[in-house]
N, C-alpha and C positions, 0 to 999 in steps of 0.2 A: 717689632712683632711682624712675621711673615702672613701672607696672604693664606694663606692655608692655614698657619696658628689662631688667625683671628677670625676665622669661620666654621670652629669644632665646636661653637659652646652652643648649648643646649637652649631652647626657650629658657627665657624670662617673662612673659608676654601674661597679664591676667586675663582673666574669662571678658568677653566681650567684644563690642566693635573696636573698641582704643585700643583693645590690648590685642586684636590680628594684627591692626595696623602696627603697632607697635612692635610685635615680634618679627614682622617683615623688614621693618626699620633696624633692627639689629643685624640683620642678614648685609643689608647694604654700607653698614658702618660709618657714614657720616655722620650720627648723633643727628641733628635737628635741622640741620641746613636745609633750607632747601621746603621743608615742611609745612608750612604755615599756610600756604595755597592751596590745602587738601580740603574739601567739604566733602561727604557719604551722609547723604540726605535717606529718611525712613529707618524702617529698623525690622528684624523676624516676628511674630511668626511669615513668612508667606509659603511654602510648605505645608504639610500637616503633618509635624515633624517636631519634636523637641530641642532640634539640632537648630546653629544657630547657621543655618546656612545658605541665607541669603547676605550674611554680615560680613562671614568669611569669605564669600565671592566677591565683593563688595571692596572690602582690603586686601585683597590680590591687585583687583584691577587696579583700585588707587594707586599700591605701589609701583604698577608696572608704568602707573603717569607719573610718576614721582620719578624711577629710571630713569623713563624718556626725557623728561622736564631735563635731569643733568645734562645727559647727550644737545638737548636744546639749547641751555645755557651755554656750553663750549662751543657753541656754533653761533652765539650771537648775544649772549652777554644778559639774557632775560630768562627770566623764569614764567611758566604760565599760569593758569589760574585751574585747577583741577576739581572735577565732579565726578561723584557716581551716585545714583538710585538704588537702593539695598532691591524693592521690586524686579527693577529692570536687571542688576546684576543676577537673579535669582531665574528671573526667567532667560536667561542665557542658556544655562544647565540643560534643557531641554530644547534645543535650538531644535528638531525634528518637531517640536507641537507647532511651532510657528512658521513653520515655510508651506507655499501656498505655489500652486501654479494655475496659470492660464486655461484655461478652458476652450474649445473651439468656437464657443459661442460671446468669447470675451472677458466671461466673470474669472476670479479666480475660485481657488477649493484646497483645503490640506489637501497636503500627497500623503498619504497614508503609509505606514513601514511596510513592507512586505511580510505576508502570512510566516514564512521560514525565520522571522525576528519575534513575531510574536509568539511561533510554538521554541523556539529556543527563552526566550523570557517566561515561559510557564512551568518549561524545565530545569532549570539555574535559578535554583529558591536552596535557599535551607529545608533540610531533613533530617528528621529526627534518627540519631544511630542506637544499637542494643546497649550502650554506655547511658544513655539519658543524656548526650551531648545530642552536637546537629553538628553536619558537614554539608557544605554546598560543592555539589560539583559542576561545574560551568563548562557549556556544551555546546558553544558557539565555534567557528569555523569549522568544516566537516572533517579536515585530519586531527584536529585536538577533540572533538565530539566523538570519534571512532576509537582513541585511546583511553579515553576515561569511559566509556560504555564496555567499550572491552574488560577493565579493570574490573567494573560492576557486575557484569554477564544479562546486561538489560537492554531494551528496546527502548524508541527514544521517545518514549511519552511519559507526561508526569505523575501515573500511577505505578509505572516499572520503575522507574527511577528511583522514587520513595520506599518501594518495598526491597530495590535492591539496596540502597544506604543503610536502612534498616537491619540486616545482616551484619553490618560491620562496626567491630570498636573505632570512635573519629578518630583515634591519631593511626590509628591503622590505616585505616583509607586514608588518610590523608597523607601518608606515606608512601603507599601505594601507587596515589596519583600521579606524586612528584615521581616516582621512580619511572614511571614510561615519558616522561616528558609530557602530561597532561599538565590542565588546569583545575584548582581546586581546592579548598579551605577550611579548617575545622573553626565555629564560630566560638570567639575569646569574649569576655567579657573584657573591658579597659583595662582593668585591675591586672587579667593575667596574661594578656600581653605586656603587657610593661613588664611584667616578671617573667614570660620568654627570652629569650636569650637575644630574637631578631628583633623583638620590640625594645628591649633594655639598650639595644646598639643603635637603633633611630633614635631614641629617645637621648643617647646623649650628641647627635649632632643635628644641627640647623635643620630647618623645614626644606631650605635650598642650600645646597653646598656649594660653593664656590674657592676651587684648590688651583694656586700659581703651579702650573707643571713644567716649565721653563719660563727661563730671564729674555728679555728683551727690551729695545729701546719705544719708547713711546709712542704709539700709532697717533696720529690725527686724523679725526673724522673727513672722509672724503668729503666734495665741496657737495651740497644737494641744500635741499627746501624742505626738507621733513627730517625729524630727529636720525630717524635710521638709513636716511639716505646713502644709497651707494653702498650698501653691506650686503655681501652674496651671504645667503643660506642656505646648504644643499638639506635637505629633507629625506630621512629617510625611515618614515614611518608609517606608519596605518593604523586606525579604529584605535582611540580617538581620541588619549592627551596628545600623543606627539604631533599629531596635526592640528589641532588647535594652538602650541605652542609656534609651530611654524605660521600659522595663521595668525596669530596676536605679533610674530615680527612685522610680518605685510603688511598690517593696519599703521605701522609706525616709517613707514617707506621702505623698508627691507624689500631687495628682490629675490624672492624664495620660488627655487627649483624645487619642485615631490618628485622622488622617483619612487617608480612603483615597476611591478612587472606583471605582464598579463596571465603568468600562471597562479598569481598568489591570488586567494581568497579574498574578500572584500565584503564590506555593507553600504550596498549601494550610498544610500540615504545620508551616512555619515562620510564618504568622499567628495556628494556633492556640498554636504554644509562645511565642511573643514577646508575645502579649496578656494576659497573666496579671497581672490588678491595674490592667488598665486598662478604660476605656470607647472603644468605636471607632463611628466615622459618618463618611456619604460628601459629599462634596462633589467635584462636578466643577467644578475651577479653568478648564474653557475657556468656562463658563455667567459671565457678567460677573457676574450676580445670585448667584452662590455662591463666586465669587471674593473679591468684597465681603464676603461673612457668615466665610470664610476670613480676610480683613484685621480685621474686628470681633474674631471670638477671638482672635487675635495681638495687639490694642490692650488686652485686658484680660490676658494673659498673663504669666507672670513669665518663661518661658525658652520658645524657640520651635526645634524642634530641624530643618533642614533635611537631605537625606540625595538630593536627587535630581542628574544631571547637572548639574553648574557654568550658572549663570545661569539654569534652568527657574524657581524661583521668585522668582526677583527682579523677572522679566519681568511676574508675576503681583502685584507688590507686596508681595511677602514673603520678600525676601531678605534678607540680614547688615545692609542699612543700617537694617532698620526697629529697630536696639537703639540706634538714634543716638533715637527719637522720644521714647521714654518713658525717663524716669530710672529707672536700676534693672533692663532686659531683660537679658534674655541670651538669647543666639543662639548656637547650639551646630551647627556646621559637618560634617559627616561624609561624608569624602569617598574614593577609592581615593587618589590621590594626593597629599596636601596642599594644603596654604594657599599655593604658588604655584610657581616653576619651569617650564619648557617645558612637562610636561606636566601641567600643573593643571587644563585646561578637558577633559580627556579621564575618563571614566566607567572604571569597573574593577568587578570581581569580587573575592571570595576568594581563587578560582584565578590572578586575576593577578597580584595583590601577591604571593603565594608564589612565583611564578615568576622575577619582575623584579628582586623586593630579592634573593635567594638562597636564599630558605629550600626551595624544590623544590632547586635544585643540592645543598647540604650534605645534606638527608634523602637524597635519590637515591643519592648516592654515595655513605651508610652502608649503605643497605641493596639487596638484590636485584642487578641486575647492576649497579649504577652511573651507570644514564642517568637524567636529571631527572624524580623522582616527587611527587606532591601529600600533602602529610601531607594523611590522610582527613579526621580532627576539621576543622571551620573554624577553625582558631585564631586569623587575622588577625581574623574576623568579630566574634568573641566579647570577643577582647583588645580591641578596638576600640570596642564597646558600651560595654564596662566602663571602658577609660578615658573614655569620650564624658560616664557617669556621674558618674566623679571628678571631673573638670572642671568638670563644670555645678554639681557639689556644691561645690568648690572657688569659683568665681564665686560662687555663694548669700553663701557665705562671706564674699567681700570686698568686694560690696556692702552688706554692716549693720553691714564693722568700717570700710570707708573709701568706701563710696559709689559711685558710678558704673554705668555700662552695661559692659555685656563682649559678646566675640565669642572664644568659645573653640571652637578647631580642633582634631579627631583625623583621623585616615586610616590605611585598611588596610595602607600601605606601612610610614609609623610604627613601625606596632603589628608589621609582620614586621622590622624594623630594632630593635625591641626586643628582640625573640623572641631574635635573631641574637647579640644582644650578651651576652644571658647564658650563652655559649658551650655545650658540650656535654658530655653524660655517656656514662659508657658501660658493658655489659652492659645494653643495652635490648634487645637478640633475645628475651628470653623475657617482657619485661613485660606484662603483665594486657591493657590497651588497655581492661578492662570492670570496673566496679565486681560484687561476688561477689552473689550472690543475698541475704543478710544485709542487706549496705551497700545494698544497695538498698531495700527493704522499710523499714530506718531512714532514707532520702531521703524515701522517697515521701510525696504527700500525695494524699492521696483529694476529689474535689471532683465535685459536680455541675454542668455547664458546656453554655454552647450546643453542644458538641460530644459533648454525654453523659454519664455517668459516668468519670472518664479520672481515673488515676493518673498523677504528675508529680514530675520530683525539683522539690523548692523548693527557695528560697533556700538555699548554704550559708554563707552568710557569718555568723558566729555573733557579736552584740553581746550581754550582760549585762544590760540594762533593754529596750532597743528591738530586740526581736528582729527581724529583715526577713522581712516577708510581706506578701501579696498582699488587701488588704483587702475588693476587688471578685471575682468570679466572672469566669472566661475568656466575653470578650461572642463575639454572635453578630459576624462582621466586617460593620462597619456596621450595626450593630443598634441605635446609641443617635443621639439628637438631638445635631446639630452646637450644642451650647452647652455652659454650664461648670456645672457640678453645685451645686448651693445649696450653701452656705456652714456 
């Protein structure tokens, strides 16, 4: 059976903490090996949320110890002893509640989002349309905010917005949307996504796809001290799975290049939390002469991680087919919607995937009055990182036991059709939603960074020999030379 044949089947995985871990376990296809050093200590509610998701954040991270653990063993013949906190993984999801800085006077203090995140978060809710559905239209970055306001004929506050949606049948507008290249969602219940057409084509493949796209001979892990050691990954993504994904390599010794460019849009807040342990520099891909120095670091790369609208970098020579060039690439896909169906060439949000697979409909209608709510955590964002991580660690994997290129796929709908499947708990009305002043202070780490003195939860994912942490200092964004760090 080919690498690609044995990574098309669908969940088997039942509701619960055993049964994420479990369905992640299939994805990696060693059956049991390996497994038995796993412990995921506590359990949900800690949200106030019916979803179980702190459990499924929780068996991401496992598995990506589990990956690592492999890559460890082929480097020395041992396996290690793996933890995670369902709490701790939970308050991950919100990494912005917990970063703190310096003060002039010594103490520290949260950094607050900026006001333009908070009136963007007041207007990217579900609203009710003249069908008796709801459509969310999502109105972050100001060229996709100015396309779907256009489409509506509204001003950008959350009483125009509402009464423009309001006007419209949802599959209309939500047609609509996609057709200017906006962002934006008509809210499904589980049931009828799975009976869409896009939901019915995740639902028959893995949570993570991982596809042989050429043959080649066995890689060995370069020599280093940490599982991922000696593994280039160029980055090329923004807000906020595909950086976490490239964030969760760093923590395993990966040296991960971010390229960004200074005219693209950004949130603040989420460049400084997702850069931790990486090096970042700009390159503008429309300059041909930085285009090219973009394709040179991809040629010397081991895993190239894509994260922008469907076909933007390919157009630029840096898309999925370039893992066909080099024996051994991997190319790591992150997308809203997955690796294909009707709507695979369409862009998404956090707030979309929660809306379309059902995870707004089931939270909404546990709590408050009932109508479709946004869990506040990003969970699809994070889940999605994290398995973006596993994957690519997985791939590392099966290039040095059986050779080849890989193009491995995650997506925020996935990762909310994950979410879903570990069904729900209940007495979550009174749960925490915040780690206690204690559990914080034992997260935190203290670091001086382009952004000052700033306290940060780290890594919680707890390995026995290779603890995960962040080797490099949080850079300035764009602050380092587009090339690969000496050896």
């Amino acid at each position: 059976m080919s690498v690609s044949e044995r990574n098309v089947r669908p969940h088997t995985g039942s509701p619960g903490k055993s049964g994420a871990l479990a369905e992640l376990m299939e994805v990696r296809g060693l059956g049991d090996a390996g497994v038995s050093k796993i412990e995921i200590t506590g359990h949900d509610p800690f949200y106030r949320s019916p979803l179980r998701i702190g459990e499924a954040a929780a068996a991401a991270l496992a598995a990506i110890g589990v990956a690592s653990n492999d890559l460890w063993e082929a480097r020395t013949g041992r396996r290690q002893r793996v933890s995670v906190d369902v709490a701790q993984a939970a308050a991950t999801l919100r990494t912005v509640d917990y970063t703190e800085g310096q003060k002039p006077d010594g103490s520290f203090a949260h950094i607050p989002i900026p006001q333009g995140m908070n009136d963007m978060i007041a207007a990217t809710q579900p609203w009710p349309t003249k069908d008796g559905a709801w459509v969310l239209p999502h109105l972050n970055l100001p060229h996709l905010k100015d396309r779907v306001l256009g489409v509506l004929g509204a001003d950008f506050n959350p009483p125009a917005v509402k009464r423009a949606v309001g006007e419209w049948e949802a599959d209309a507008l939500e047609e609509a949307i996609a057709a200017v290249d906006g962002c934006g969602g008509r809210v499904r219940t589980p049931e009828e996504w799975l009976a869409h057409p896009q939901g019915r084509y995740l639902a028959a493949r893995p949570v993570v796809e991982i596809t042989k796209v050429a043959e080649g001979p066995p890689m060995p892990l370069r020599d280093g001290d940490r599982p991922a050691s000696g593994v280039r990954v160029l980055d090329f993504t923004r807000i906020l799975a595909g950086p976490i994904g490239g964030r969760t390599l760093a923590e395993h010794g990966a040296d991960v290049l971010m390229v960004g460019a200074e005219h693209l849009p950004q949130t603040p807040e989420h460049v400084r939390d997702t850069s931790h342990g990486k090096r970042s520099c700009f390159l503008d891909l429309r300059d041909p002469a930085q285009a090219a120095r973009a394709q040179h670091l991809a040629r010397e790369a081991d895993i190239v991680i894509g994260g922008y609208r469907p076909g933007r970098l390919a157009a630029k020579g840096l898309g999925p087919e370039i893992a066909t060039e080099k024996p051994g690439r991997i190319y790591l896909t992150i997308s809203c919607f997955g690796s294909g169906g009707p709507f695979a060439g369409r862009s998404g949000w956090e707030q979309v995937a929660q809306v379309v697979t059902g995870v707004a409909h089931v939270h909404g209608k546990a709590i408050g009055d009932g109508t479709p709510k946004l869990v506040f955590a990003p969970v699809c964002d994070y889940l999605t990182g994290y398995l973006a991580g596993y994957g690519a660690l997985l791939a590392l994997g099966r290039r040095m036991r059986e050779g080849g290129s890989y193009h491995v796929n995650v997506s925020l709908c996935q990762s909310g059709m994950y979410l879903l499947r570990q069904g729900t708990v209940a007495g979550f009305e009174d749960a925490p939603e915040r780690l206690t002043r204690a559990q914080i202070d034992a997260l935190h780490l203290t670091a001086d960074t382009a952004y000052g003195r700033l306290k940060t939860i780290g890594p919680v994912l707890r390995m026995s020999e290779t603890t995960p942490h962040w080797a490099r200092p949080t850079p300035a964004f764009g602050g380092d030379a587009p090339e690969w760090a000496a050896a």
